[in-house]
C-alpha positions as CSV (number, residue, x, y, z in Angstrom):
1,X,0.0,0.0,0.0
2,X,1.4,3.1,-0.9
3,X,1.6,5.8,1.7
4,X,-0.1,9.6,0.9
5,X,0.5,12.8,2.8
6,X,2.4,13.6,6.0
7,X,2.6,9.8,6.9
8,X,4.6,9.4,2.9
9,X,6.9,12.9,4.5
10,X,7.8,11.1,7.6
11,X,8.9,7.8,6.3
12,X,11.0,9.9,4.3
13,X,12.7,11.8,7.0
14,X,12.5,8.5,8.8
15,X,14.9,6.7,6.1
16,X,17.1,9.8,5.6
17,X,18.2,9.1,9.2
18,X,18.3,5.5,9.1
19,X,20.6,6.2,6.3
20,X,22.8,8.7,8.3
21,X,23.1,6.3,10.8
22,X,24.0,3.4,9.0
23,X,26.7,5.0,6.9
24,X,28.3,6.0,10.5
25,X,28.0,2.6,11.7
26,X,29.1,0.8,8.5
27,X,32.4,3.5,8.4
28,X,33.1,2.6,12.7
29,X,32.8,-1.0,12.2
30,X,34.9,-1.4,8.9
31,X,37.5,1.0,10.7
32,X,37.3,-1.0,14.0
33,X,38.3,-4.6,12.1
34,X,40.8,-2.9,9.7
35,X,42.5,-1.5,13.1
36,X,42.5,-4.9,14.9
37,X,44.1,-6.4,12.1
38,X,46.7,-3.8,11.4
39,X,47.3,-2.6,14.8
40,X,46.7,1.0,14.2
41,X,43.8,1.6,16.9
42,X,41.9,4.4,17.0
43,X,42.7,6.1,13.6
44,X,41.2,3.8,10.8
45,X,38.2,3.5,13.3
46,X,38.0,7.5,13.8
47,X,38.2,8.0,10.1
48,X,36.1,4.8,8.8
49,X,33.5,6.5,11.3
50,X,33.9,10.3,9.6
51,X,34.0,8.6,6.1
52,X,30.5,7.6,6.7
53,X,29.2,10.4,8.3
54,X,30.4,12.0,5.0
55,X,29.0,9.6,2.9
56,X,25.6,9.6,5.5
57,X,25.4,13.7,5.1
58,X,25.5,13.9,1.4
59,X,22.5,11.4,1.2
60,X,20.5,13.3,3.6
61,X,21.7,16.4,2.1
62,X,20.5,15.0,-1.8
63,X,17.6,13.6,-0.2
64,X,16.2,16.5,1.0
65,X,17.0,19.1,-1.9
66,X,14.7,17.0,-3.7
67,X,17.3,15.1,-5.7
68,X,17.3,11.6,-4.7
69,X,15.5,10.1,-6.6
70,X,11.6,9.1,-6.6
């Protein structure tokens, strides 16, 4: 079923975090293995985790100028 209106708006907001969130996740826990196996604790963590909040932003950013798609 599709969803109409404000309920369709939050979702959207709704994803656009989950996203966010997920990219800074994804970035700490790829950093947080490479680091265990290379011995250079806390930087590849640290930056894994900024990479995603990058990659997170500019999603959120796109998605709400109106360019993402749908």
């Amino acid at each position: 079923m599709k969803k109409t209106g404000p309920e369709e708006d939050n979702w959207k907001y709704a994803q656009t975090g989950l996203q966010l969130a997920a990219g800074v996740m994804l970035g700490f826990w790829a950093g947080y293995r490479l680091d265990g196996r290379l011995g250079t604790a806390p930087w590849l963590m640290l930056g894994g985790a900024a990479g995603g909040l990058a990659a997170g932003f500019y999603l959120f950013v796109r998605e709400i100028s109106g360019k993402g798609g749908k």
